[in-house]
C-alpha positions in Angstrom: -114.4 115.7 -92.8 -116.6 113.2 -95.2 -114.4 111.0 -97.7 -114.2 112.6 -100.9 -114.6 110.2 -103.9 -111.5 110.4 -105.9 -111.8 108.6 -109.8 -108.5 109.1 -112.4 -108.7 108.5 -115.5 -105.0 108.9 -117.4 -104.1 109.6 -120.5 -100.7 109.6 -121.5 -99.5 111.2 -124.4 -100.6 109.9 -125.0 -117.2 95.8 -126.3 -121.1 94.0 -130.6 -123.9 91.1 -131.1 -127.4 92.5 -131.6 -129.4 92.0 -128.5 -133.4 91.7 -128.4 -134.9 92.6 -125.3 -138.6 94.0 -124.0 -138.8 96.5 -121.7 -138.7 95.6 -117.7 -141.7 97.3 -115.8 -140.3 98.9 -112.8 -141.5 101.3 -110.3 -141.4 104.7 -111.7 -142.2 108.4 -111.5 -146.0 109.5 -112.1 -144.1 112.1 -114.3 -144.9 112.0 -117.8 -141.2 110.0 -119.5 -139.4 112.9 -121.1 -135.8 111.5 -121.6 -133.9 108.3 -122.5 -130.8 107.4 -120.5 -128.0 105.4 -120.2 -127.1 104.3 -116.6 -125.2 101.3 -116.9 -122.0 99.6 -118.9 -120.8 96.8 -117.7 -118.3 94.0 -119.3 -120.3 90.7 -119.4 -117.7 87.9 -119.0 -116.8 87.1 -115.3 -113.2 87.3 -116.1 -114.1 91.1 -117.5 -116.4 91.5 -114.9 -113.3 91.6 -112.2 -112.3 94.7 -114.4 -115.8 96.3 -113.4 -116.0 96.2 -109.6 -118.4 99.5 -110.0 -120.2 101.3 -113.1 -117.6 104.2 -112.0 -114.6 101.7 -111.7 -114.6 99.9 -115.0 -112.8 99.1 -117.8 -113.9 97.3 -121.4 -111.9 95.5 -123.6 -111.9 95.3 -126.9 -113.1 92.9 -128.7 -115.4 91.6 -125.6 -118.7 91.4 -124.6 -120.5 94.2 -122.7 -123.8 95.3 -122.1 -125.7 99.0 -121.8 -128.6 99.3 -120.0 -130.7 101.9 -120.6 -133.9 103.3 -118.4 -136.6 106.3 -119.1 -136.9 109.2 -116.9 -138.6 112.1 -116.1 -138.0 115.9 -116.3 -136.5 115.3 -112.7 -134.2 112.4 -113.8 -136.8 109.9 -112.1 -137.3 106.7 -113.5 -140.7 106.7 -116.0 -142.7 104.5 -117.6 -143.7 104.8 -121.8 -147.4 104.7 -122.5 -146.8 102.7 -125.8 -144.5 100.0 -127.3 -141.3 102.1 -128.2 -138.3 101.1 -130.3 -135.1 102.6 -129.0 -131.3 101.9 -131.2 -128.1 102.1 -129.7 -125.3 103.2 -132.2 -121.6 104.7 -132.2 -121.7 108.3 -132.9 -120.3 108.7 -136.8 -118.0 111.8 -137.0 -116.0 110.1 -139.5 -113.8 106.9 -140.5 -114.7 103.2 -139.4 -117.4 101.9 -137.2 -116.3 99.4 -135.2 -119.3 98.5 -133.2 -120.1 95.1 -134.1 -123.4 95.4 -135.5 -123.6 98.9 -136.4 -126.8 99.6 -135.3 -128.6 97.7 -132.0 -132.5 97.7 -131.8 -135.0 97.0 -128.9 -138.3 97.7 -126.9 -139.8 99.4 -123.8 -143.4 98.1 -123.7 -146.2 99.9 -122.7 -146.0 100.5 -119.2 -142.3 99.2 -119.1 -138.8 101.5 -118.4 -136.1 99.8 -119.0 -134.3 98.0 -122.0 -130.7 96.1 -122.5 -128.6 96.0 -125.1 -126.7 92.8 -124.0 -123.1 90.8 -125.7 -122.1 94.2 -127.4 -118.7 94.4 -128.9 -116.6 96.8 -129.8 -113.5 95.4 -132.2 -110.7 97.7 -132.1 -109.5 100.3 -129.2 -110.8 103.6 -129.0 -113.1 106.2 -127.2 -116.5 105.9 -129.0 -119.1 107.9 -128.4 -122.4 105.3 -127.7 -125.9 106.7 -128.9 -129.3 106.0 -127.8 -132.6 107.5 -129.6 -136.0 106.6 -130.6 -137.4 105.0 -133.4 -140.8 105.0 -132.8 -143.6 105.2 -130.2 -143.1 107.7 -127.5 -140.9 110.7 -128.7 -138.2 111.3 -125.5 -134.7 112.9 -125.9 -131.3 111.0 -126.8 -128.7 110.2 -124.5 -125.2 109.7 -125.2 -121.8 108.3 -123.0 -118.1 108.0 -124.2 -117.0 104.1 -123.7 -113.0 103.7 -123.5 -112.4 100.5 -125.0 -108.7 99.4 -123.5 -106.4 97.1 -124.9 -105.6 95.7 -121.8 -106.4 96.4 -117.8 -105.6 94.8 -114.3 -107.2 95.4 -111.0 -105.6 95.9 -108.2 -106.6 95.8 -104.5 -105.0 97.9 -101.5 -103.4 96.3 -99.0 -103.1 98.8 -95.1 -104.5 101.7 -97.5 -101.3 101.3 -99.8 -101.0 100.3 -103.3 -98.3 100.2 -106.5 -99.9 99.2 -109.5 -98.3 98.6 -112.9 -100.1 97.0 -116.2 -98.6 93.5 -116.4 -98.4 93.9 -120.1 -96.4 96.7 -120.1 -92.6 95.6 -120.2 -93.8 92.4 -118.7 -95.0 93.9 -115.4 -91.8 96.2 -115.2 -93.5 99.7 -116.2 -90.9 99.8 -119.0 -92.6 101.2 -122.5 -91.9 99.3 -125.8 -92.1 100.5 -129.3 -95.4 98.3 -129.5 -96.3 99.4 -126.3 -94.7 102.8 -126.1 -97.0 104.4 -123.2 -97.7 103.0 -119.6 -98.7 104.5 -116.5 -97.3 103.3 -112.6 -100.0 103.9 -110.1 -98.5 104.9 -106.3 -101.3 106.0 -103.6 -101.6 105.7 -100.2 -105.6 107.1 -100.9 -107.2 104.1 -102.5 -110.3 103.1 -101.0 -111.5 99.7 -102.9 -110.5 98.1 -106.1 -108.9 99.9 -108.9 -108.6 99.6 -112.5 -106.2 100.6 -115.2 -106.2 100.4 -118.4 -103.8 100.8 -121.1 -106.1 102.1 -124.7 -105.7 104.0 -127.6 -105.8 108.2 -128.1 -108.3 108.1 -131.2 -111.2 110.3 -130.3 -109.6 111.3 -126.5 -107.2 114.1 -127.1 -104.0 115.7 -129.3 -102.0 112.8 -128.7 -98.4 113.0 -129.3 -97.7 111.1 -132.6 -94.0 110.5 -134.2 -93.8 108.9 -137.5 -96.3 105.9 -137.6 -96.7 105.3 -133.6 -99.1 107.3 -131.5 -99.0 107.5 -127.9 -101.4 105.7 -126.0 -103.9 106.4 -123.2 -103.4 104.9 -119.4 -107.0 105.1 -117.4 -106.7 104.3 -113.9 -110.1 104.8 -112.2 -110.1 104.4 -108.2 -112.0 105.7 -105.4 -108.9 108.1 -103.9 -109.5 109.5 -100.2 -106.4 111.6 -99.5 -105.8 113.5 -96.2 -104.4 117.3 -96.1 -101.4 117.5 -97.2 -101.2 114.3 -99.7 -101.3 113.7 -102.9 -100.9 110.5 -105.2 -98.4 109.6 -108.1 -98.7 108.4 -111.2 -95.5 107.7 -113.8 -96.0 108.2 -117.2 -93.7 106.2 -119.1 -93.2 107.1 -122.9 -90.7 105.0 -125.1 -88.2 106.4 -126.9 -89.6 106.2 -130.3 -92.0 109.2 -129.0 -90.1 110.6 -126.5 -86.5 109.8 -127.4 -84.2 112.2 -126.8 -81.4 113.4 -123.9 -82.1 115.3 -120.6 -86.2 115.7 -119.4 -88.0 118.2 -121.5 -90.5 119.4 -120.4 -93.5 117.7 -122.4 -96.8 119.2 -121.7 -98.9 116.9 -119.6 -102.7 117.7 -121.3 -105.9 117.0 -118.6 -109.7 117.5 -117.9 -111.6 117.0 -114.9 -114.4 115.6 -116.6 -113.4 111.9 -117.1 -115.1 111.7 -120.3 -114.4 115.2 -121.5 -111.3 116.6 -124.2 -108.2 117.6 -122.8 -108.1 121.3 -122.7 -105.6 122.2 -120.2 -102.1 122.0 -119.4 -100.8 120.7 -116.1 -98.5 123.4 -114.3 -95.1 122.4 -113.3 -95.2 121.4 -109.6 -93.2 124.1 -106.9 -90.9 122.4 -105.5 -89.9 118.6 -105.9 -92.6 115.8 -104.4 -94.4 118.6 -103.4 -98.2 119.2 -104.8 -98.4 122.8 -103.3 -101.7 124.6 -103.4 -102.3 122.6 -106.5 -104.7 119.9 -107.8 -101.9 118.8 -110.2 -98.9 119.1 -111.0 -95.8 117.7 -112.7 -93.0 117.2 -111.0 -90.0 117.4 -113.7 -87.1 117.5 -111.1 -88.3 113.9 -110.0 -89.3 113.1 -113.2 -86.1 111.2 -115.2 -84.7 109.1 -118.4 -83.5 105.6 -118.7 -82.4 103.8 -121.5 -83.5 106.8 -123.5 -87.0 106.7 -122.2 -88.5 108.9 -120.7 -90.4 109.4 -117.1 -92.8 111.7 -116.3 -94.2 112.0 -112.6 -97.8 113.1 -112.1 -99.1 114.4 -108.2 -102.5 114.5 -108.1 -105.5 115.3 -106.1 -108.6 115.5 -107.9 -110.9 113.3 -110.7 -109.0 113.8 -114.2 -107.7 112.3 -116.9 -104.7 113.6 -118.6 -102.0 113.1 -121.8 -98.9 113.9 -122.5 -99.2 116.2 -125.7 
């Protein structure tokens, strides 16, 4: 059986300096250029850059340089070239409230008979889930394109070791997994399926999801992204800690775990409880409140998984 790519992205209950460049000739599609879009983010400092080991393994920081490349394609998704000089913006997606793309609005050109453009030392100032824009201006008309950019407060990379791996932000508790009030979620990665590097994050919920929120504090959002390859029969595990000014309290409740498959996508659905204990079933996830536990008032909650998601308590 072929290795199935496996990328989490986890959210518990829960980078911009204007860049100027021409367009890049490259070979392309005899197809007339129909569509603009957006195939690459990547964090620009080396440092960063060890948080990006693949466009689908990545994680930004706030605050911190990244850049977007974007290309022109055909109907069939083919790259295409523009038969005149065409200006092209990249901006955040207003709904409502702040913009903190740093500068609001990014501008540059695909020449004639070029496909490609970069929006290089982007920044993004605060965490969050913005939704990144790119349209035309001018010259040849082609449709938008548009991706969701989490923007983490903090991430660590991690590399299996014999196929096995236990991975825990370091600024969570110190490296213990142990939520604080200013950090009151964190996730605790355990798989025996990891193939490569893999990245987790710790960012906010704005934008991502119903996110539980007591008083002033709102839970935050754990992305762990990682190329999983499970045999029959397993599963992996991921903790999600939440500190007892959200989830304080006595016994384990149990708190809704909220999930999509699409990575980028709302959470829509609930997260079954699992059958039995450590035990996925027929399931693609599940949570397993037997195992799942308090200490110290805080509280828990263990995630098996088997399957591309990203999920929140809510």
């Amino acid at each position: 059986m072929p290795p199935v790519r496996r990328s989490l992205a986890v959210l518990i209950t829960a980078l911009l300096a204007v860049a100027w460049t021409v367009g890049i000739s490259i070979p392309a599609s005899a197809a007339p250029a129909r569509a603009l879009e957006i195939f690459s983010v990547r964090a620009d400092d080396p440092a960063d850059a060890e948080l990006c080991p693949s466009v689908d393994r990545c994680a930004i920081l706030e605050d911190r340089p990244f850049t977007v490349r974007v290309r022109v394609v055909d109907r069939a998704g083919q790259p295409a070239t523009v038969s005149k000089d065409t200006t092209i913006v990249l901006e955040k997606q207003q709904l409502s409230g702040e913009s903190f793309l740093v500068p609001k609005q990014n501008v540059a050109i695909i020449r004639r008979d070029g496909s490609e453009a970069t929006f290089g030392a982007l920044q993004y100032t605060e965490s969050g889930n913005p939704t990144l824009v790119v349209r035309v201006t001018s010259g040849v008309q082609l449709n938008s394109d548009e991706i969701t950019v989490p923007i983490a407060l903090t991430a660590v990379r991690g590399n299996p070791e014999m196929g096995k791996l236990d991975l825990v932000d370091p600024n969570c508790g110190a490296g213990s997994g142990v939520p604080t009030s200013e950090q009151p979620t964190c996730g605790h990665l355990v798989t025996t399926g990891a193939n490569g590097p893999v990245v987790m994050s710790v960012g906010s919920c704005e934008e991502a999801g119903s996110c539980l929120t007591v008083g002033g504090t709102r839970a935050l959002v754990v992305t762990v992204n990682a190329d999983i390859q499970h045999s029959p029969g397993e599963y992996s595990t991921v903790i999600l800690s939440c500190d007892k000014v959200l989830c304080g309290g006595t016994g384990v409740p149990k708190l809704p775990v909220i999930y999509t498959f699409d990575n980028n996508g709302d959470l829509t659905q609930t997260a079954p409880a699992c059958p039995r204990k450590n035990d996925l079933g027929s399931l693609e996830i599940c949570v397993d409140y037997v195992q799942s536990m308090r200490s110290d008032s805080d509280l828990y909650l263990v995630v098996l998984f088997d399957h591309d998601l990203r999920m929140s308590g809510g």
